[in-house]
N, C-alpha and C positions, 0 to 999 in steps of 0.2 A: 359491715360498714366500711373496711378498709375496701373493700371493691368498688362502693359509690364514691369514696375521697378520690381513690384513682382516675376513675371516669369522670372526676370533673361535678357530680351529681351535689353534693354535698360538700360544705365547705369547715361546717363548726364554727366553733366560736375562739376567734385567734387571737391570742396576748388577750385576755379578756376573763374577766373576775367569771368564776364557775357561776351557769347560771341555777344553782340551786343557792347560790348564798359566798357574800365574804368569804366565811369559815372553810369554804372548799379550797380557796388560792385563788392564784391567775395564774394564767400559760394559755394552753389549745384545749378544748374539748368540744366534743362530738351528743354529748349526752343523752344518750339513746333511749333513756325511759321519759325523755322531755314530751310532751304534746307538740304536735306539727300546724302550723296556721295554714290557712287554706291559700296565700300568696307563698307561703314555701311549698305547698305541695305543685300548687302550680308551674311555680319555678322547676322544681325538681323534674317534673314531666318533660316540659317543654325542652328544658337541657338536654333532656335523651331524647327527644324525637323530634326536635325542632330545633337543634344547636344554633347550627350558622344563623338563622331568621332569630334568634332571639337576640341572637349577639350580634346580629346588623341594624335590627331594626331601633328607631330613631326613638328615643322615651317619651309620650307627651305629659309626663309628669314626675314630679321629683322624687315621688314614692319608688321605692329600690327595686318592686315588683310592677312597675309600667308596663313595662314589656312582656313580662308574662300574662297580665289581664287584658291588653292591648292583643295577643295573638287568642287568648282565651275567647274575645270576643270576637274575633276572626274566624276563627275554627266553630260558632256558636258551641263551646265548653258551658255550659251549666255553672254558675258561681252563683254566690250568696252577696260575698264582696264586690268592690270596685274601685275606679278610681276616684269615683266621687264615695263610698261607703267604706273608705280603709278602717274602719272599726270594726266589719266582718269580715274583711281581709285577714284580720290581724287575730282572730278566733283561732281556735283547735279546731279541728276538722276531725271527721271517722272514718271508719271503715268505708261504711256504703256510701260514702263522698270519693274517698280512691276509688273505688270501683267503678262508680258512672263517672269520673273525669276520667280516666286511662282507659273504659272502654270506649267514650265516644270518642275520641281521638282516635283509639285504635282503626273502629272502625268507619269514621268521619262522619259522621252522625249520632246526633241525640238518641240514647238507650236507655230504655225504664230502670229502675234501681237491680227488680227481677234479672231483667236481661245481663245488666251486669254481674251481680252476681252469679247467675250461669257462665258469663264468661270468665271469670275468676277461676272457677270450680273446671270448667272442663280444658283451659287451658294451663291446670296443675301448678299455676299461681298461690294456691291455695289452699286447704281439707278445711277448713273455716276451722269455728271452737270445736273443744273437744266435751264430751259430756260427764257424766258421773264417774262412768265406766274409763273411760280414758278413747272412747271411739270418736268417731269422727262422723256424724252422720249424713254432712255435706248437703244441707237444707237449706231454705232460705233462714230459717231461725237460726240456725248454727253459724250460720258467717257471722252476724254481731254488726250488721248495718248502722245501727247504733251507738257503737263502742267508740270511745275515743281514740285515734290515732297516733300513734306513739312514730316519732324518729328511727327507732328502730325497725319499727314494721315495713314502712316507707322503700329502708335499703332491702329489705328478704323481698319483696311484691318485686322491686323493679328488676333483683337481679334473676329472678324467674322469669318474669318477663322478658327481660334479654336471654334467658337459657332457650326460654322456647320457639324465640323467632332465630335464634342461631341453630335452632335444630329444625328452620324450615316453615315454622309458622307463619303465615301473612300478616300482612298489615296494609289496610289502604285509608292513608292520612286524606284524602282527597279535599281539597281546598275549595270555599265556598263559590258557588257561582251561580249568576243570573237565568244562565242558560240548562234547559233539560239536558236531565244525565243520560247519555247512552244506553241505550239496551244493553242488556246482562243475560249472560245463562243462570240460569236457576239451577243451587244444585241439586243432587239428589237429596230428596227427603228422607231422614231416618228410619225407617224400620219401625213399623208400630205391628200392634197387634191385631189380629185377624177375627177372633170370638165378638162376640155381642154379650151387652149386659141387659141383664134382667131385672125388673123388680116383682119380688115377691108380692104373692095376691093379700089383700087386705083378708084377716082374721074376723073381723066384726066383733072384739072383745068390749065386753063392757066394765068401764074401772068409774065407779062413781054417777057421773054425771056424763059422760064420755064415752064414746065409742069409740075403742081404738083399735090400728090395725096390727098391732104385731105384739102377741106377750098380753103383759100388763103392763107395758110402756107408755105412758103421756106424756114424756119429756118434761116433764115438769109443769106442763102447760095446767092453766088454771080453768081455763071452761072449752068447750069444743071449737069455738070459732078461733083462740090460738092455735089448738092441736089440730087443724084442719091451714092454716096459714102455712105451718112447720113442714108439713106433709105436702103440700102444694108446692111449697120453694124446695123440698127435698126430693122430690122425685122430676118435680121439671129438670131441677140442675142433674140430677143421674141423668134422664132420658138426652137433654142435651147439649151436655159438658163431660160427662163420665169420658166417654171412648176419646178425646183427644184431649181430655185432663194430660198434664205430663205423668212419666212415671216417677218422677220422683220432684218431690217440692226444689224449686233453686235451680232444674234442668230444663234444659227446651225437648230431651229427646236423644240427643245425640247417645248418648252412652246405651241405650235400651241395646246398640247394634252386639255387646259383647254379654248380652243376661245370658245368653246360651251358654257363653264357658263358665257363667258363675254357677249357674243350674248344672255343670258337668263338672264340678268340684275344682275349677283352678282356681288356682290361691293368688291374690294379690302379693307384689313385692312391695316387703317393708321397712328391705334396707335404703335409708334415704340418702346413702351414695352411687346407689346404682343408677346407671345411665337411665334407665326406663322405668323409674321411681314418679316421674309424672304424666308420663305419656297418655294419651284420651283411656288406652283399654287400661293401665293399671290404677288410672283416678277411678273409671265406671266399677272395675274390683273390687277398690278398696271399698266403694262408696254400698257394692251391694255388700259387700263380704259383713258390714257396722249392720245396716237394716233390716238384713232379711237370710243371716245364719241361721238362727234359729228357724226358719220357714223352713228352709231347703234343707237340713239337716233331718229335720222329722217329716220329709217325704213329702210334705205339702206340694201339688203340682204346680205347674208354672202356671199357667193360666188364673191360679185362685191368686196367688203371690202377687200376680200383675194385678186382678180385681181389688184385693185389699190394699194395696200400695196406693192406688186411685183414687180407691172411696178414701180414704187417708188423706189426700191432697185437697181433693173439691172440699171435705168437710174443713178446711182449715178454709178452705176459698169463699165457704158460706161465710166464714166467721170473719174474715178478713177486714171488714170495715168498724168492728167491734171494739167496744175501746171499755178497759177494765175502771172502773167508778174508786175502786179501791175502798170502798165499803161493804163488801158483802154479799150486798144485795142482788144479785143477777143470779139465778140459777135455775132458770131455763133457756129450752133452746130457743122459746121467742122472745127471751130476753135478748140471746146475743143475735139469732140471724135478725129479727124482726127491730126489735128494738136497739140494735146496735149495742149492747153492755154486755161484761162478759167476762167472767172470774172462770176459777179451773170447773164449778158444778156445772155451770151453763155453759161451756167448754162441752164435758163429758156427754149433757146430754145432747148435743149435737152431733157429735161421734156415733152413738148411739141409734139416733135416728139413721144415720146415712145407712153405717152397718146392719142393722135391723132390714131396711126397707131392701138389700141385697140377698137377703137370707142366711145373715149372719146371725149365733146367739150372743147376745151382749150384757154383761152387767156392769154398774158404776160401785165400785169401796172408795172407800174414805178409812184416810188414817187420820188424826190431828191436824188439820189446816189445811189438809188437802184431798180432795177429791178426784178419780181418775176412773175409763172406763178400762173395760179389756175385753175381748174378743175372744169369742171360741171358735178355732178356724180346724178344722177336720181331724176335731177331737178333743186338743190341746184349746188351754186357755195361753193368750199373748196378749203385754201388754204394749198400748202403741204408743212410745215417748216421741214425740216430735219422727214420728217417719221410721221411729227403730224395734222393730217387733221381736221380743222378747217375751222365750216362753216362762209361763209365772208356774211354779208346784202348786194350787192353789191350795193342798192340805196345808204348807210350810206358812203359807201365805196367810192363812186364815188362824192358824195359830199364835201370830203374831198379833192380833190383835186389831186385825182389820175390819170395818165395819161395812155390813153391806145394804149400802143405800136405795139400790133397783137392783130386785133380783131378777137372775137368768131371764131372757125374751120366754127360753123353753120352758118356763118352769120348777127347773131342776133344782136344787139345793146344791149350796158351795159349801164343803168342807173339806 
């Protein structure tokens, strides 16, 4: 924080009764675990990338943030607030609100929440949350799009951001205009993969009422004309979305350029004073080193790594418009693709399905409140937490007490 006070970024609260309370005193404070309102974040922004114009330009309102929602609207910045609505001005603001205002600025156009957060992540801004484990597995889930914004977070985001454009980064602020923008070189596109995905041939098993194609899996579904819905949206989106799915949720691509040195065992640097502690190849390291050690460690080839990393992503992509009821009730997959509702069963069994229809073997357990699938990927069982596959012992696993809700696709018995 003492590097935004210097740069002008931040000012605090000066002779001025602490804002958590009397009890605190008066003097100066900066208060860093405070909430940030979306006319200070914008001020904040604009002070590092738009000084002189904010501090020339002319207020046309008394509000202390004119100028900043005056160039906001100049730049078309995405706000909630305004001059005329300073009661959302004056709200906390999150995560994935810094993110889509400092990247469209960055790159002088409107950016989906996604995109921003890609730009966070590969311009080492960022490893977003960290999880149970203490990893980082630099997702769209793991950023916390949602989380509230803290004053603190505010100064570490912009002084990375200034570390990476002083070590060369671009930036094109480009300012609004009537007139067609110029032709551009396009640059080269990342590095994707070269294989083709398959879906496995339908089994014709009969469970009930149902004919299903893989195991004895129905996803839950209640009569044929659901399990026939599920299997219809799940193989169209494999056939064609799978191969230009990104490889990892939160990413456009970029990082795929360095899976090679992660598949040839180089280690991420962890020390976070070294100079190349965020650079693109040691974020894309760090980022494979959390999701997919256990893959690469027990020999799994690259190509399968790349397939389940995918199906992993689209099956969150099926699920994406899904919204949890908070009662219980969803627990299938034509509950969430279909019907939009979607608890962690109906979660799993959509995982499930994706996996299965690749020719993966798949079961769902259940502990106390919660349910999860896991993968049997070239031998091994893994489980898939948000994009982080981790091998399970599943003797240890089942000894604890786990309950198992769909057995094996193959068949097989878990103990």
């Amino acid at each position: 924080m003492v590097w935004a006070v210097d740069q002008g970024l931040i000012k605090g609260y000066v002779n001025q009764i602490h804002p958590r309370g009397v009890h605190a005193g008066i003097g100066n404070w900066v208060d860093p675990h405070g909430s940030l309102t979306e006319a200070q974040l914008l001020s904040i922004l604009f002070r590092y990338t738009h000084q002189a114009e904010l501090e020339n330009t002319a207020p046309k309102d008394p509000f202390w943030a004119s100028t900043a929602y005056q160039l906001a609207h100049k730049y078309n910045v995405p706000t909630k607030g305004s001059l005329s609505n300073k009661a959302e001005a004056n709200k906390g603001t999150t995560r994935g609100q810094l993110a889509t205002t400092l990247a469209t600025i960055h790159f002088g156009k409107q950016v989906s929440l996604r995109e921003a957060v890609d730009f966070m992540y590969e311009t080492g801004i960022t490893y977003g949350r960290t999880d149970a484990w203490g990893n980082s597995p630099m997702t769209f889930e793991s950023f916390g799009a949602n989380d509230p914004l803290q004053r603190a977070h505010i100064t570490s985001f912009m002084k990375r951001y200034h570390d990476y454009l002083q070590k060369g980064g671009s930036v094109n602020p480009a300012p609004p205009t009537s007139q067609p923008a110029p032709p551009t070189t396009q640059p080269t596109p990342p590095p994707t993969s070269s294989f083709e995905f398959s879906i496995k041939p339908s089994e014709n098993n009969r469970v009930g009422n149902i004919t299903v194609h893989y195991g004895q899996h129905t996803y839950g579904s209640k009569n044929q004309a659901e399990y026939n819905e599920v299997m219809k949206r799940v193989h169209d989106a494999i056939n064609k979305d799978l191969a230009s799915t990104p490889f990892m949720s939160g990413h456009n691509g970029a990082l795929y350029q360095y899976f090679d040195n992660f598949m040839a065992g180089e280690r991420p640097i962890m020390d976070r004073n070294h100079p190349d502690v965020r650079s693109s190849k040691n974020v894309a390291l760090r980022a494979f080193e959390t999701s997919y050690k256990d893959l690469r460690d027990a020999g799994v080839k690259k190509n399968t790594i790349e397939e389940v990393a995918k199906a992993g992503v689209l099956a969150v992509s099926l699920m994406s418009h899904a919204k949890d009821p908070r009662d219980g009730t969803p627990n299938s997959a034509h509950d969430a693709i279909v019907k939009g509702l979607i608890d962690c069963d109906a979660e799993a069994q959509v995982y499930s399905a994706v996996y299965d229809s690749l020719g993966y073997t798949t079961a769902i357990l259940a502990r106390p409140g919660h349910a999860f699938v896991v993968i049997k990927i070239e031998g091994n069982w893994y489980l898939d937490t948000a994009g982080v596959y981790t091998k399970v012992d599943m003797k240890q696993a089942m000894s604890q007490g786990l309950q198992v809700v769909v057995p094996p696709t193959d068949g097989s018995t878990l103990r």
